[in-house]
C-alpha positions as CSV (number, residue, x, y, z in Angstrom):
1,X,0.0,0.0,0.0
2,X,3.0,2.2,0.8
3,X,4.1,1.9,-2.4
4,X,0.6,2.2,-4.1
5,X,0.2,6.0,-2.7
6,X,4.3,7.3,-3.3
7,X,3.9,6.4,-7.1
8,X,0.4,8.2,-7.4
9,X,1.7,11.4,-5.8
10,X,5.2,11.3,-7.6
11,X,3.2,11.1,-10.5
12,X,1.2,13.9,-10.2
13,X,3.4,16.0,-8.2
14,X,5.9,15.6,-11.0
15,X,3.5,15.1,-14.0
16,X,1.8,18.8,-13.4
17,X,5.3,21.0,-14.3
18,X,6.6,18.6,-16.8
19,X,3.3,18.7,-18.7
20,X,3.5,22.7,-18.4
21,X,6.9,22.3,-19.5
22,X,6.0,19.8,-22.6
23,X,3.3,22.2,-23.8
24,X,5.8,24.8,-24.2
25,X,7.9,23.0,-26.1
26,X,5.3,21.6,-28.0
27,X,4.0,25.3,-29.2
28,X,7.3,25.9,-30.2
29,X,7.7,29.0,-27.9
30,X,11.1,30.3,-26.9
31,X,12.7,28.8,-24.0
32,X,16.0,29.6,-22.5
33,X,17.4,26.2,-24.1
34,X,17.3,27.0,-27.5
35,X,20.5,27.8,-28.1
36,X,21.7,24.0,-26.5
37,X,19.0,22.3,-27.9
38,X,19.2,24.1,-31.5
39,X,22.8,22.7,-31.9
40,X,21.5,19.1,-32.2
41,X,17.6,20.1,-34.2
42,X,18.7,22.4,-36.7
43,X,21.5,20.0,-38.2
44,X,18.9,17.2,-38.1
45,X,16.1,19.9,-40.1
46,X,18.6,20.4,-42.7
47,X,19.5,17.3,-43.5
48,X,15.2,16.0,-43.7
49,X,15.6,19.3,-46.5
50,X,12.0,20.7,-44.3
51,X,11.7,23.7,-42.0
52,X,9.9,23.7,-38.4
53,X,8.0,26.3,-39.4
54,X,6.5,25.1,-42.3
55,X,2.6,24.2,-41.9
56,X,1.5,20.4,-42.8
57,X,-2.6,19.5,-43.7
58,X,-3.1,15.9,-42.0
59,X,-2.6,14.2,-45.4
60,X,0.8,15.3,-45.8
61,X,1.6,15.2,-42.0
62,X,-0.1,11.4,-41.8
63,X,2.3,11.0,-45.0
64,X,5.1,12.0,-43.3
65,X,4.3,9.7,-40.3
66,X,4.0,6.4,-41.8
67,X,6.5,7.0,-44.8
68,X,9.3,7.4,-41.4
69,X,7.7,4.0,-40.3
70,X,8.2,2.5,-43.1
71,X,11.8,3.2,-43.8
72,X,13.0,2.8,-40.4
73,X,11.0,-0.8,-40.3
74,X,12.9,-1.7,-43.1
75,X,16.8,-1.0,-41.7
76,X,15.9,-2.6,-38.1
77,X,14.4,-6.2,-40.1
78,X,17.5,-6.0,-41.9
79,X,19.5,-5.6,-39.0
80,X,17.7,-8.1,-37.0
81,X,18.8,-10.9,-39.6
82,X,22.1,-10.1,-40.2
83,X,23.1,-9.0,-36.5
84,X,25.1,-12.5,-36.4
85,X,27.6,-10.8,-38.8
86,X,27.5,-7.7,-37.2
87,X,30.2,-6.0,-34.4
88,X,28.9,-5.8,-30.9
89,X,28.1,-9.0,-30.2
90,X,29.9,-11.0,-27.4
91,X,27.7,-13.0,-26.2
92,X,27.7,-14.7,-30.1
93,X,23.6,-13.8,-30.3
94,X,22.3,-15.9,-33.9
95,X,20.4,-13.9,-36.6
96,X,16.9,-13.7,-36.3
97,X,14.8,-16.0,-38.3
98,X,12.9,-13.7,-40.8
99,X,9.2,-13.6,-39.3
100,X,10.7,-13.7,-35.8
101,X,12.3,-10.6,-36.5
102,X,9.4,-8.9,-38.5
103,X,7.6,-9.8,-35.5
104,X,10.3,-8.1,-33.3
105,X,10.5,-5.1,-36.0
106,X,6.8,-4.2,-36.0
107,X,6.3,-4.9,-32.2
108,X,9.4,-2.1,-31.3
109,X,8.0,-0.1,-34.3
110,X,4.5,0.1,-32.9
111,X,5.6,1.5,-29.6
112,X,4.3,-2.2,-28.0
113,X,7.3,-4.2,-27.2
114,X,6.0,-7.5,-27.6
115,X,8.6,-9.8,-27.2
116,X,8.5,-13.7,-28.8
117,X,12.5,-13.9,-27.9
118,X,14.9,-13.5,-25.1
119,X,16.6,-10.7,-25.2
120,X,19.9,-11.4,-23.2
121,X,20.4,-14.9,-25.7
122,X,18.5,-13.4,-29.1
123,X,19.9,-10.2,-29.4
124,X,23.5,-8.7,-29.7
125,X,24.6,-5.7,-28.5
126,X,24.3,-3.4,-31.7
127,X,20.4,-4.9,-32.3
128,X,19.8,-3.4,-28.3
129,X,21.6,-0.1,-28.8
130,X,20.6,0.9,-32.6
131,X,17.1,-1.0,-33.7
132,X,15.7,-2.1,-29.8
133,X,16.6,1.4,-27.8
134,X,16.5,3.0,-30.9
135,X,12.7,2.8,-31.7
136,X,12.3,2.7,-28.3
137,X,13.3,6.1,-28.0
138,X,11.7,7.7,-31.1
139,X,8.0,6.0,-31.7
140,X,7.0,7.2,-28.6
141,X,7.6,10.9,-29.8
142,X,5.9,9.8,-32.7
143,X,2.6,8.7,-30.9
144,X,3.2,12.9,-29.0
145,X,3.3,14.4,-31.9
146,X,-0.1,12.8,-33.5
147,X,-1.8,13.9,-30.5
148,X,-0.7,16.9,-30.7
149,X,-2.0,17.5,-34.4
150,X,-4.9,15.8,-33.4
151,X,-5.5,19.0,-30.5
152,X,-4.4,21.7,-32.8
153,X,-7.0,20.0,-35.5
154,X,-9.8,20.3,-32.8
155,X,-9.1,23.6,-32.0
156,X,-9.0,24.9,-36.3
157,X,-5.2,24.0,-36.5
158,X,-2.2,25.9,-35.5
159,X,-2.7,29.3,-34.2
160,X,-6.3,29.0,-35.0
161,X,-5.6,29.7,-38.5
162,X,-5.8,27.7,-41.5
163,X,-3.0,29.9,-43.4
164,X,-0.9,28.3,-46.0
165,X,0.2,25.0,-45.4
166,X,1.6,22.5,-47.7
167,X,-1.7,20.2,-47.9
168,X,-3.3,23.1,-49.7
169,X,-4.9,26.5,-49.1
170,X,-7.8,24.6,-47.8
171,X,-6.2,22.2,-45.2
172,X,-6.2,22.8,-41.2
173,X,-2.3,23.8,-40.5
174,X,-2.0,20.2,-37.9
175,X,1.7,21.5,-37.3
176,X,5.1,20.1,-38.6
177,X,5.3,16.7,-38.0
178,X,9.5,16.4,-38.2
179,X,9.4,19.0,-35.5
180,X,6.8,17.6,-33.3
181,X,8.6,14.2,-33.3
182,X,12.6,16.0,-33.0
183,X,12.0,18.6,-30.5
184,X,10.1,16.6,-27.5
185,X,12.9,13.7,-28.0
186,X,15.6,16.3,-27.5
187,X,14.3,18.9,-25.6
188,X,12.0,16.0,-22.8
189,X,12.8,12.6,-23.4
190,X,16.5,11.9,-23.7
191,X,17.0,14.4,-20.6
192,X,14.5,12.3,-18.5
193,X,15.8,9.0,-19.8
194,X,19.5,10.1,-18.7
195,X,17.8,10.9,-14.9
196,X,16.1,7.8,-14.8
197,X,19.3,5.8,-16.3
198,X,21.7,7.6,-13.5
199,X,18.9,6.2,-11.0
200,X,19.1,3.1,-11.8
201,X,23.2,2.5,-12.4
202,X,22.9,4.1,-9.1
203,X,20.8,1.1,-7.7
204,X,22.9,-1.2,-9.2
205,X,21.1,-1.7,-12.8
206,X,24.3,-2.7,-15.1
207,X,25.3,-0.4,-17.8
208,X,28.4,-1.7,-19.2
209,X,29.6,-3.1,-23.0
210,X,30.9,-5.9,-21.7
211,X,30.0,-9.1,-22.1
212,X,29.5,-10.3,-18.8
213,X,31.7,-12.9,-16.1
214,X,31.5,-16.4,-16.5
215,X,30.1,-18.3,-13.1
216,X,31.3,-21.8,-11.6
217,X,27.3,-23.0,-9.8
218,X,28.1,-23.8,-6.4
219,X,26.3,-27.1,-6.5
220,X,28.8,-29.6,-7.9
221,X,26.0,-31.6,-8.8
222,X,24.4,-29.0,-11.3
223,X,24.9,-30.5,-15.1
224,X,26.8,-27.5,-16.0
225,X,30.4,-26.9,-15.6
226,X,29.8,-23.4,-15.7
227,X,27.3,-19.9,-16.4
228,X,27.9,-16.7,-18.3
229,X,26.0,-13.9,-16.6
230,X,25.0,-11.7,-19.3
231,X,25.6,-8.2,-18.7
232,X,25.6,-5.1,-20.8
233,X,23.7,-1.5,-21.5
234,X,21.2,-2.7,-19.3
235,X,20.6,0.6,-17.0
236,X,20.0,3.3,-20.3
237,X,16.9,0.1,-21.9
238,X,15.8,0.0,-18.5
239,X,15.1,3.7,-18.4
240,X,14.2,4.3,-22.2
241,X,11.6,1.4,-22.1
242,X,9.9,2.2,-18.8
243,X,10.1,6.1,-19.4
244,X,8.5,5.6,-22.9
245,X,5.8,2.9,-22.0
246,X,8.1,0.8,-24.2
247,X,8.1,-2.5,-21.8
248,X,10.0,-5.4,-23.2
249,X,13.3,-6.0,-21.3
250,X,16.9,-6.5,-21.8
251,X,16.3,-9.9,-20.4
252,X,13.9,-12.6,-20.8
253,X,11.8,-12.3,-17.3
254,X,12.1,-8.9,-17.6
255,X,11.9,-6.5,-14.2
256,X,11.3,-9.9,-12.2
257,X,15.6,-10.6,-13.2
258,X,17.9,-9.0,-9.8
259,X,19.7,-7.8,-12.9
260,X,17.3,-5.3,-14.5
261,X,15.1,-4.5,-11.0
262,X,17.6,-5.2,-8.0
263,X,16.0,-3.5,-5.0
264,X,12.7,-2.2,-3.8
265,X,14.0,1.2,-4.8
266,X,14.7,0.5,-8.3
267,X,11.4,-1.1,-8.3
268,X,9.3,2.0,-6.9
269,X,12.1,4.3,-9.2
270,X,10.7,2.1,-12.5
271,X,6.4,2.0,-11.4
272,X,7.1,5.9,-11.5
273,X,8.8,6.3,-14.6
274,X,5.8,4.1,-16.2
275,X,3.0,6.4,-15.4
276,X,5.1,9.8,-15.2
277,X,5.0,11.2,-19.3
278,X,1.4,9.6,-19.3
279,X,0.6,11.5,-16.3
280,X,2.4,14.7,-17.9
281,X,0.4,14.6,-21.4
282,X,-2.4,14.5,-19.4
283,X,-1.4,17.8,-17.6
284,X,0.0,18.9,-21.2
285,X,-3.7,19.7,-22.6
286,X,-4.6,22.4,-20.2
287,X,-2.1,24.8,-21.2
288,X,-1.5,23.2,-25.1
289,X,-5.3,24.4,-25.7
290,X,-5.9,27.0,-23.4
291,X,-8.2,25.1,-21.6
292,X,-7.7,24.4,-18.5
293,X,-11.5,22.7,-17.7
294,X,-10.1,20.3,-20.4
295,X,-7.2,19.6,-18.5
296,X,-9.0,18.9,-15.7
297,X,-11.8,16.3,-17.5
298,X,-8.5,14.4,-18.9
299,X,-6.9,14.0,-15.9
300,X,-10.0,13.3,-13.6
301,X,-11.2,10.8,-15.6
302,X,-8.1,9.2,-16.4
303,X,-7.1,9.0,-12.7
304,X,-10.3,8.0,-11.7
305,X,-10.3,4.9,-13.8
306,X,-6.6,4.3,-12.7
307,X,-7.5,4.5,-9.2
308,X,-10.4,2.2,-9.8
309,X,-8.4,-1.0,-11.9
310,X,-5.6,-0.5,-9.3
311,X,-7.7,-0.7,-6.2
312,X,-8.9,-4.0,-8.4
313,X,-6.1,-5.8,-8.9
314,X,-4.4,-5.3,-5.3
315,X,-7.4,-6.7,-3.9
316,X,-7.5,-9.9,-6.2
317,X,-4.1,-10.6,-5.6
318,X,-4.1,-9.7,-2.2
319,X,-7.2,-10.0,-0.4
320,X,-9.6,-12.0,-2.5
321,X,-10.4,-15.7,-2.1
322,X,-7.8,-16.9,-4.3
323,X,-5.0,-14.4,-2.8
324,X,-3.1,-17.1,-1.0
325,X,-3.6,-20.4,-3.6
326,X,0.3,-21.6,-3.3
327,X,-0.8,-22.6,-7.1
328,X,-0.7,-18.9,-7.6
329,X,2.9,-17.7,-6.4
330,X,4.9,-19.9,-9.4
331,X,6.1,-17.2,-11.2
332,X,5.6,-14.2,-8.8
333,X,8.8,-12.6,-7.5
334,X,8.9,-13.1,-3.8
335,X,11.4,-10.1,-3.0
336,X,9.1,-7.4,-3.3
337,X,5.7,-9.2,-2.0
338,X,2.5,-9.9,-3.6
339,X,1.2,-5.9,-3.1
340,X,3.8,-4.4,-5.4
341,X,3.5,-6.9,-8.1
342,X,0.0,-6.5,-8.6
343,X,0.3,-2.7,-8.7
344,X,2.6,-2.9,-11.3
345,X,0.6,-5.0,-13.2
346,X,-2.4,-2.4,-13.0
347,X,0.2,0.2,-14.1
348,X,1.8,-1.4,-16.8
349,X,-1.6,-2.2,-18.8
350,X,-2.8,0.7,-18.0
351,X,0.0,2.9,-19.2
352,X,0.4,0.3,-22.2
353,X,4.0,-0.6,-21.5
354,X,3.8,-4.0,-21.0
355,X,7.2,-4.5,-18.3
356,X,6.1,-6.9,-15.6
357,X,8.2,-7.9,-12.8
358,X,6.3,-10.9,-12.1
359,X,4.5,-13.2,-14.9
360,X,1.1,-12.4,-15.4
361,X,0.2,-15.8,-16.2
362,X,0.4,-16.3,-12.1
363,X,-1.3,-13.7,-11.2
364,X,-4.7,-14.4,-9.8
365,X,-7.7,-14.9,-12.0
366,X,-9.2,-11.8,-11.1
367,X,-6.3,-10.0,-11.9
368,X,-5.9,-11.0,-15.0
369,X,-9.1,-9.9,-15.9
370,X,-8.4,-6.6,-14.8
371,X,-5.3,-6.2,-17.0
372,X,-7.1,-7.3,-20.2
373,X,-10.1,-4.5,-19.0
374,X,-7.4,-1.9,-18.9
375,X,-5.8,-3.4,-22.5
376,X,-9.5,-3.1,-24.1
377,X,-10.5,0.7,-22.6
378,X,-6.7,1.3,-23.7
379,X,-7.1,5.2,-22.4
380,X,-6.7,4.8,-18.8
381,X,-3.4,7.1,-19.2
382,X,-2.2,4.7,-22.1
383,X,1.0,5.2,-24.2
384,X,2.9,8.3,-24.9
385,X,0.2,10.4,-27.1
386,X,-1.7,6.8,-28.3
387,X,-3.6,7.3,-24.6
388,X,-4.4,10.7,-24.8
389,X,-5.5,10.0,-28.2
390,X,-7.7,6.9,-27.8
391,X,-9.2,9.3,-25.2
392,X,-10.5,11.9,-27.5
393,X,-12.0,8.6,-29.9
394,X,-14.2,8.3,-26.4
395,X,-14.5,11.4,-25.9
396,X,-16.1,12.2,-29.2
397,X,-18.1,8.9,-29.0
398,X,-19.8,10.5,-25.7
399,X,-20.6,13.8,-27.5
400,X,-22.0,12.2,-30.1
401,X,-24.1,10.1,-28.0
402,X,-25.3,13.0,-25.7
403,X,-26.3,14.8,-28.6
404,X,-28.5,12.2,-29.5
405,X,-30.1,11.7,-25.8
406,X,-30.2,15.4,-25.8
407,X,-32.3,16.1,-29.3
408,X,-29.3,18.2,-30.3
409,X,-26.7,18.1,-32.7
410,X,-23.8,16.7,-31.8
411,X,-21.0,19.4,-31.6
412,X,-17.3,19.6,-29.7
413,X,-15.9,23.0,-29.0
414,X,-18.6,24.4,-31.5
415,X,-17.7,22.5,-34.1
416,X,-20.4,20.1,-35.5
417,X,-19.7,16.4,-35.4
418,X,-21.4,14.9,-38.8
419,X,-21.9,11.9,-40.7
420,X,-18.2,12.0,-41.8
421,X,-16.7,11.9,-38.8
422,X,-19.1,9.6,-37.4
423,X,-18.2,6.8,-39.5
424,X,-14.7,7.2,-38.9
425,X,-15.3,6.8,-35.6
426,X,-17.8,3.6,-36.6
427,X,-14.7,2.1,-37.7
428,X,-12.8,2.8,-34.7
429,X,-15.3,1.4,-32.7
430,X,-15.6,-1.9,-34.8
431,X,-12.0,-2.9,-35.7
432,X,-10.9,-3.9,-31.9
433,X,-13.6,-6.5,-31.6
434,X,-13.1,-7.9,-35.8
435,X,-9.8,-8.4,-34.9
436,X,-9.2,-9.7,-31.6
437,X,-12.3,-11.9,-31.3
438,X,-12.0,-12.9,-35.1
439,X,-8.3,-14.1,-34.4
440,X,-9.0,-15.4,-30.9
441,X,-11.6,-17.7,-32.3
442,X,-9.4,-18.9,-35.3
443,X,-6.3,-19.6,-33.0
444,X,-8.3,-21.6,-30.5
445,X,-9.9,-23.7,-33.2
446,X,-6.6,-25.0,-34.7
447,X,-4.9,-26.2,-31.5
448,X,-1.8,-27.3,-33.8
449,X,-0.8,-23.8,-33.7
450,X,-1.8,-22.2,-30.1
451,X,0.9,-23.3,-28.6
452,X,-1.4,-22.3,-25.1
453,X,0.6,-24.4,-21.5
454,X,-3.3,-24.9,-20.3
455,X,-6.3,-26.0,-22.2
456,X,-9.1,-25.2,-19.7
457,X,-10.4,-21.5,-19.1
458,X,-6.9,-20.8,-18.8
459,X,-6.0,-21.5,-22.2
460,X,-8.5,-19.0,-23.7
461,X,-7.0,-16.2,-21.4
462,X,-3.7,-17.0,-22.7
463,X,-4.3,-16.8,-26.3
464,X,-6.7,-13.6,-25.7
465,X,-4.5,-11.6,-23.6
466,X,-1.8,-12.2,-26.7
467,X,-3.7,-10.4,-29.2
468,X,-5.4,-8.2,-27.1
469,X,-1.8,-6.6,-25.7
470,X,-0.6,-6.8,-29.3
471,X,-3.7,-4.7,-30.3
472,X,-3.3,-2.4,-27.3
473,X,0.3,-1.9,-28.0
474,X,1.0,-3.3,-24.7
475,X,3.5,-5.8,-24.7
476,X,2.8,-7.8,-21.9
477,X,1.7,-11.7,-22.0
478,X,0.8,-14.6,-20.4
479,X,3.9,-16.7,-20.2
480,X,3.6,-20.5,-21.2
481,X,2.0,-19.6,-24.2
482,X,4.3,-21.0,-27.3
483,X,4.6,-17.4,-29.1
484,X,7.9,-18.1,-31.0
485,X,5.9,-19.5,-33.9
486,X,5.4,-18.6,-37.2
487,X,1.8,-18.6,-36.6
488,X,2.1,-16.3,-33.5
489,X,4.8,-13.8,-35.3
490,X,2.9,-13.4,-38.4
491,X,-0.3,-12.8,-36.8
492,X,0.7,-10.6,-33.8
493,X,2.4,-8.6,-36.1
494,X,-0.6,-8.0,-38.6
495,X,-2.6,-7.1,-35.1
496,X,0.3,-4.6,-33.9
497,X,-0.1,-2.6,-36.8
498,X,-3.6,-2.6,-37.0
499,X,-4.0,-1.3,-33.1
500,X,-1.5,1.5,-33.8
501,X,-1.6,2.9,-37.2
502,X,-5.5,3.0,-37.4
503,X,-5.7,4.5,-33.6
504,X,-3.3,7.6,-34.6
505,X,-4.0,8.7,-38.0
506,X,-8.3,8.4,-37.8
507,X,-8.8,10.3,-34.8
508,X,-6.5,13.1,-36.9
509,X,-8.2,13.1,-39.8
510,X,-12.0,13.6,-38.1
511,X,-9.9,16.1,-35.8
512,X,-8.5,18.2,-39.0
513,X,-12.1,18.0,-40.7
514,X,-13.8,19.4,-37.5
515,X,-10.8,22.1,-37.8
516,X,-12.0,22.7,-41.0
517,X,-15.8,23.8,-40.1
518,X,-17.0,27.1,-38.9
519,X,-16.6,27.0,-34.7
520,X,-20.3,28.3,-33.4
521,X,-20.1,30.4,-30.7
522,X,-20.9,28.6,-27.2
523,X,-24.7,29.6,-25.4
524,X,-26.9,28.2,-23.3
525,X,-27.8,24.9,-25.3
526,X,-23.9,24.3,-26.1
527,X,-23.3,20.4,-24.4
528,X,-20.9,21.4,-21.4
529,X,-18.2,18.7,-21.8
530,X,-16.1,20.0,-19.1
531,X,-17.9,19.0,-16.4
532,X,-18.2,16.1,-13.5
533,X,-21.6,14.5,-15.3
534,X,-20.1,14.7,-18.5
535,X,-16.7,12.5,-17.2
536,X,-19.2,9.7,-15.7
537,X,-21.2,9.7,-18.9
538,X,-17.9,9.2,-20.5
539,X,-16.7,6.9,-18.2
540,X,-20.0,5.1,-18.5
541,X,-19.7,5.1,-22.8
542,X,-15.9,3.5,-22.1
543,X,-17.5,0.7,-19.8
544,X,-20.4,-0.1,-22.5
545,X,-18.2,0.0,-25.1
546,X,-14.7,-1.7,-24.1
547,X,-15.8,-4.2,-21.4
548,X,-19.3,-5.3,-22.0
549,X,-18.6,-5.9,-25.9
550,X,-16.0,-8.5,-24.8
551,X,-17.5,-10.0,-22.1
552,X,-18.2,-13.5,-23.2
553,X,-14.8,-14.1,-23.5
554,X,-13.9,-12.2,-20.3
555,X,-16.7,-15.2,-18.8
556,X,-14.9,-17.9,-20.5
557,X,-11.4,-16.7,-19.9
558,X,-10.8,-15.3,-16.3
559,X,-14.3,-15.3,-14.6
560,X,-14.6,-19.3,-14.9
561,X,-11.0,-19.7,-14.2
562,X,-11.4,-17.8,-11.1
563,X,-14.6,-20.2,-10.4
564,X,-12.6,-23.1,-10.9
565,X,-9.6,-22.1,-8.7
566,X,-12.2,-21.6,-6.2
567,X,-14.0,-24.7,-6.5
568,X,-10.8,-26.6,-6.4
């Protein structure tokens, strides 16, 4: 519990001036590190050939977005298969089989992490430093700076004037999307990451090229003469892929390994750096828009909801009728207790970064359940940007839907939401379950290929939370499911893409063509969004439409596994 109420007021204590802080440097308005910070952007602007100042429409800016995705995909697959012949490798890491490292490509592409390897064995040093930390570092700037287009579109674009952008003389000015990705990854990130990376050295998190000791086991008995104890740039991943709601790990069991999480410090020093840039994008909209009441709604509702699943999933693991089941503690990481695991859990789907430091497929039933509820709503904080984004898809669901309670049309900061946008949103809306449920079902009917440890109610848990993280851009899984399969690479990675790419660039293009209308003038009969009713209607819209949509397979999955566990 101790730790449950530090992180939440670290958060916000520190989330409130480095969302202030963010906005600024999202708006682009001078600061007193320009000169530093200019040294490294404006050699990086020249050699792009664009200019920060220069206006993008959300075609060309959505253009610009995937295009970078697309080349930078391409160099880290390449690298991924060819690492064997690559420097930086001491520890003699293989090249990765080609859909095992398209899986790995588009997982670290998508901001998800989803891991079907073992880092410490699977990957050498260069694949960590250049295509792992590297994406880790730069697609969660990219989620930032869709969300930020996505406010300026909502608001009529940048400055609240169309003016001449390149999309056309007609096209909501969204911003410039090199700039939005280059100058929070120079000016925020890296500073944070090399805080957080000090921290951790600090606490005894390794941060070294070399290749690690080699170990003679004490027990003479032991079938091997002897252990390598891989080491390397652990401290810098550790820091990157919490601080970025990256997840994944440096090694295999992830924060659960003495290595990467060694003491109850480190462990409280990584829940916080999790929730903190969440937590500060929330903060961000406030003084982004100009709207503080907005600010407000975001981060009330958000923490509400985080408050709730939390309070959840301590109580399943800790004081429910399955808390003390010995069946229950394989897997679960005994130095920190059962209170600090669970927390994490609730913070790491919540946030979308997928780092566990215990296996989730030993948590209790209940628990589970509760980390696939915060996967589905996938706005309770969420990623960098990809929350705060899926939270304007609800928010916008909820207007819409009030309007029509109301006998009004539906309309968000005066601007009218139409048939257009509507169906946009329609698809939105209908993707997650297609997908998920659609591949869930197919999985589970050709048991050749699941590759699930447990056949019961367990077994459709397993394969569920798989695609459900992957769609979520999570990360996290349900160990002793057999994911290193062609099946499970293919297909993950066809469901990564689909739960990012869609989720970023269609709330942006309803957002530039509400920019794009007339704002009305507020009055009396203007829907107050800003408001306590409004944020339980909207909590209310996220319940209906995440959780009860799914909840067959919730019943199947979790619910009668928790049944059984009880009735055993």
């Amino acid at each position: 519990m101790a730790e449950f109420l530090v992180v939440f007021a670290l958060a916000i204590a520190l989330g409130w001036p480095l969302g202030h802080y963010l906005a600024a440097v999202m708006r682009g308005v001078p600061t007193r590190g320009d000169r530093l910070f200019g040294w490294i952007e404006w050699p990086v602007y020249r050699l792009l050939g664009t200019d920060p100042a220069l206006g993008m429409g959300w075609k060309t800016y959505a253009a610009a977005f995937l295009l970078s995705n697309l080349v930078i995909g391409m160099i880290v697959w390449v690298v991924l298969m060819i690492q064997a012949w690559l420097p930086l490798n001491p520890n003699q890491a293989p090249s990765m089989r080609w859909d095992l490292a398209l899986h790995t490509m588009v997982s670290f592409l998508t901001n998800t992490n989803q891991q079907h390897y073992s880092g410490q064995a699977q990957l050498s040093f260069l694949a960590h430093m250049t295509g792992i930390v590297g994406l880790q570092v730069i697609t969660p700037m990219m989620g930032l700076a869709l969300v930020v287009a996505t406010l300026r579109g909502l608001f009529g674009g940048r400055a609240n004037s169309r003016g001449q952008v390149d999309g056309g003389a007609d096209s909501v000015d969204v911003g410039n999307y090199w700039a939005d990705v280059l100058r929070p990854t120079v000016r925020f990130l890296m500073p944070l990451c090399l805080v957080f990376s000090l921290l951790l050295t600090w606490q005894g998190v390794p941060a070294t090229l070399q290749g690690g000791p080699v170990a003679t086991p004490l027990d003479a008995q032991a079938e091997m003469r002897a252990q390598k104890i891989p080491l390397g740039p652990v401290a810098p991943m550790v820091a990157i892929k919490q601080l970025g709601s990256n997840g994944g790990g440096w090694y295999g069991p992830n924060s659960a390994v003495p290595l990467e999480n060694p003491t109850p410090l480190s462990n409280v020093i990584q829940m916080l750096a999790i929730v903190l840039i969440p937590v500060a994008v929330a903060f961000m909209v406030g003084p982004f828009t100009g709207r503080r009441k907005f600010s407000a709604l975001v981060v009330g509702t958000m923490l509400a909801m985080s408050l709730a699943t939390t309070a959840a999933a301590l109580w399943s693991e800790a004081w429910s009728s399955t808390a003390h089941d010995i069946a229950l503690m394989e897997g679960k990481e005994v130095r920190f207790g059962v209170e600090p695991s669970a927390l994490w859990a609730a913070l790491t789907t919540s946030v979308n970064n997928g780092s566990v430091n215990m296996m989730h497929d030993s948590a209790a039933p209940l628990t589970g359940l509760v980390a696939m509820a915060n996967m589905l709503v996938n706005a309770i904080w969420g990623g960098v940007g990809c929350g705060l984004q899926q939270f304007l898809v609800y928010l916008l669901l909820a207007v819409f839907l009030a309007g029509l309670m109301t006998g009004r049309t539906p309309e968000l900061f005066g601007r009218k939401i139409e048939a257009g946008e509507v169906k946009l949103l329609a698809v939105l809306v209908l993707l997650q379950p297609l997908v998920l449920l659609g591949l869930t079902a197919a999985t589970l009917a050709l048991p050749s290929v699941t590759g699930n440890s447990n056949p019961s109610f367990h077994g459709i848990s397993q394969v569920f939370y798989e695609y459900t993280s992957a769609f979520a851009n999570n990360g996290s899984g349900f160990e002793g499911l057999g994911d290193a399969t062609g099946w499970w690479n293919l297909t993950c990675a066809l469901v990564l893409a689909l739960g990012r790419y869609a989720a970023l660039v269609l709330p942006l293009v309803i957002a530039a063509q509400l920019g794009a209308k007339r704002a009305a003038p507020e009055g009396p009969g203007t829907l107050q969004v800003e408001t306590p009713t409004f944020a339980l209607t909207l909590i209310a819209i996220v319940v209906v439409l995440t959780l009860l949509q799914f909840m067959p397979v919730l019943v199947l999955g979790p619910v009668a596994d928790h049944l059984a566990l009880m009735a055993s």
